[in-house]
Structure formats: C-alpha cells, structure tokens
N, C-alpha and C positions, 0 to 999 in steps of 0.2 A: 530414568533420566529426568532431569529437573529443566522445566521449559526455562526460557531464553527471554526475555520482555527487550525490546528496541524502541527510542522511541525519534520519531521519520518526521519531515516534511516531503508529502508528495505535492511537486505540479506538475501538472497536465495540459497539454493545449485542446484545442475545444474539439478536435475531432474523437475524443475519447470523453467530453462528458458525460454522456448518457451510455457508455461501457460502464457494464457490471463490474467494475475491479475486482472491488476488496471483496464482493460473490463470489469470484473468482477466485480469489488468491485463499479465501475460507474454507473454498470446498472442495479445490481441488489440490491442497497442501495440508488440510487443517490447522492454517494459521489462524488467531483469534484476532481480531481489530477490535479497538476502541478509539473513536473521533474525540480528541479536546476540542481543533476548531475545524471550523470549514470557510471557506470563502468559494461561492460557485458564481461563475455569471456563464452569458451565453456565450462570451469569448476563451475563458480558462478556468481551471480548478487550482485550489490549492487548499491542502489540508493537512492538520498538524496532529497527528495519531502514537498508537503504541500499537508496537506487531507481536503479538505471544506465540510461541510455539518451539519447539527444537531445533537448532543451530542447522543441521540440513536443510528440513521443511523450510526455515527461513530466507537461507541463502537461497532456496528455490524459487521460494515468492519475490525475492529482491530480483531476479534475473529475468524473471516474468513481467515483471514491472516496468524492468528496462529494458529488453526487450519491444515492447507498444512504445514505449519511447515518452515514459514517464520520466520527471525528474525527480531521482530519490535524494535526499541528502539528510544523515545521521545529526543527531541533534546531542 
C-alpha cells in the first residue's frame, strides 16, 4: 500500500509544549513528520508540517492529536 502524505497546521496551547507530540504520534503510529515551519513561545505552539504514513495509521495520529486537544487543521 502506497503511504498517504497530509499536509497540517497544528496549534497547541502552552500546556502541551514541551509534550513529545509528533514522538508520539512517530512511534506509536509509525507516522513520519517533516516541519516547514514552526513558531514556539512560552505561551503556544504552532507548526506547519507533513504527516506520511497509511490512511489508518493517519487517522489514528489525527484523533491523538485531537484528543490532547491540539488544533489540527488540513491545508
């Protein structure tokens, strides 16, 4: 099966900056991440990526995501 590429803006509010996310969402999905940009401060995150992996695995990382109560939105 032929991986899936998305590509996301996550934000974050500051209780989750310094959570391992996208460690997370890599190792426990086998999703692959790649950052174009980032913007971090001590208040909130925001980051502009691409998610690789299989339509499942994906959707799984997506609901992981939103679940912590990240903001995903498809670009």
């Amino acid at each position: 099966m032929a991986a899936t590429i998305r590509k996301l803006t996550l934000s974050f509010p500051q209780k989750l900056i310094r959570e391992p996310i996208l460690h997370n969402i890599s190792t426990r999905y086998g999703v692959v991440f790649n950052i174009s940009k980032a913007n971090v401060s001590d208040e909130h995150g925001y980051l502009e990526l691409s998610l690789e992996g299989d339509n499942d695995a994906l959707e799984r990382a997506l609901k992981y995501l939103h679940d912590l109560g990240v903001t995903v939105e498809e670009k």
